[in-house]
C-alpha positions in Angstrom: 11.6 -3.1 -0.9 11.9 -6.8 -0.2 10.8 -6.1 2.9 12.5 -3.1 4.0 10.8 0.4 4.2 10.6 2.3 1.1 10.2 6.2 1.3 7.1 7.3 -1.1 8.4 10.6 -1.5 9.5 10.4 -5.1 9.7 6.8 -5.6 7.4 4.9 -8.1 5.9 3.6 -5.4 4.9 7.0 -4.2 3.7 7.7 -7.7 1.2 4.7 -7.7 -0.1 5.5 -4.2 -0.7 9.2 -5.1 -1.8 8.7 -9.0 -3.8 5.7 -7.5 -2.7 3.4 -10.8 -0.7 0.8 -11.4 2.9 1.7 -12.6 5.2 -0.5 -14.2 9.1 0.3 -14.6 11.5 -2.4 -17.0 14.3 -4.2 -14.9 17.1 -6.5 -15.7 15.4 -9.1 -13.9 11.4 -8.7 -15.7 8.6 -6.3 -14.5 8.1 -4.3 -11.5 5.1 -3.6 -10.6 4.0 -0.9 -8.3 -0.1 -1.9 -7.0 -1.8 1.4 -4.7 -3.5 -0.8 -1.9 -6.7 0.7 -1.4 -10.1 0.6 0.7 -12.3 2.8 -1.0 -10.5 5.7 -0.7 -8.0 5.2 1.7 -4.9 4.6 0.5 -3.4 1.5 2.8 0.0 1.8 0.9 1.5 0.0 -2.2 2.4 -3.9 -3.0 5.7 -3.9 -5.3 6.4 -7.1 -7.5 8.5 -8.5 -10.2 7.3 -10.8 -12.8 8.9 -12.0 -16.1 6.1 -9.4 -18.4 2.8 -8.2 -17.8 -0.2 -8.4 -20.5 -3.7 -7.3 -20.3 -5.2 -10.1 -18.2 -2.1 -10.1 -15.7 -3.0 -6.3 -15.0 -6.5 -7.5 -14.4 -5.4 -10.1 -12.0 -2.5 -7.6 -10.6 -5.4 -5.2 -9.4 -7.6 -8.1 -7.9 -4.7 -9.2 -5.8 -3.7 -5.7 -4.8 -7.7 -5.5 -3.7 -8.2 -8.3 -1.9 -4.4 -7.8 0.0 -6.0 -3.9 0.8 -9.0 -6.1 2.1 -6.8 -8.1 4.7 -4.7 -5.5 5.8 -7.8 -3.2 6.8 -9.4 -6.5 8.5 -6.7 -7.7 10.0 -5.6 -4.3 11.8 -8.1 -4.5 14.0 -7.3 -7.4 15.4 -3.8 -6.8 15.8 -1.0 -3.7 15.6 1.5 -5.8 13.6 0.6 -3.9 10.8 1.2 -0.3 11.8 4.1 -1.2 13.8 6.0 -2.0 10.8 4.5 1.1 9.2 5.7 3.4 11.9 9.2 1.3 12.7 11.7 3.5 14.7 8.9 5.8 16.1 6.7 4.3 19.1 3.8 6.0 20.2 2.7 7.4 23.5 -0.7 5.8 24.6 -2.5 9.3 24.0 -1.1 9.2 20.5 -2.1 6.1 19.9 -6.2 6.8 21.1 -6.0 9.7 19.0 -5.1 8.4 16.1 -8.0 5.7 16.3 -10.7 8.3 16.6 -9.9 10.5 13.8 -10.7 10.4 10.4 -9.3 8.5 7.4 -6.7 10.9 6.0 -8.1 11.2 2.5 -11.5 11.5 1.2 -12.9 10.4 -2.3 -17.0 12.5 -2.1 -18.9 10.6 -4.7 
């Protein structure tokens, strides 16, 4: 967190992504909460905050913000690779890779 990578893989961040729900764990310093970022039903990845407590109306706002910063990622990508570099920090990509991963699919799938 605070701006450092964050494996999902058994974190509460991996929780939120994967239960696609807001999670909340109690710290010494207020609230964290874990926010899935997602477009539809892609799953961009997870904004983690604290705050002093969380009510109702907070959680309402918490998943607008969460929306509309899922929104800006998915816009912005295309216009730049900032994004998925610091996704995928440590591992470049050969030039194939990179084409192929822009012409498959999203990698999960919500039918209606």
């Amino acid at each position: 967190m605070d701006g450092h990578p964050t494996v999902l893989d058994g974190s509460m961040a991996g929780r939120a992504l994967m239960d696609r729900r807001p999670l909340r764990e109690q710290q010494a310093d207020g609230v964290r909460m874990y926010l899935p970022l997602l477009d539809g039903s892609d799953e961009v990845g997870v904004l983690s905050l604290t705050l002093d407590s969380v009510g109702e109306h907070d959680l309402r706002l918490l998943g607008r913000l969460a929306s509309l910063v899922a929104d800006i990622l998915v816009t912005k990508s295309h216009y730049t690779d900032q994004f998925f570099m610091a996704r995928c920090q440590g591992a470049p990509m050969s030039v194939p890779a990179e084409i192929q991963r822009k012409l498959l699919p999203p990698l999960s799938m919500t039918p209606p």
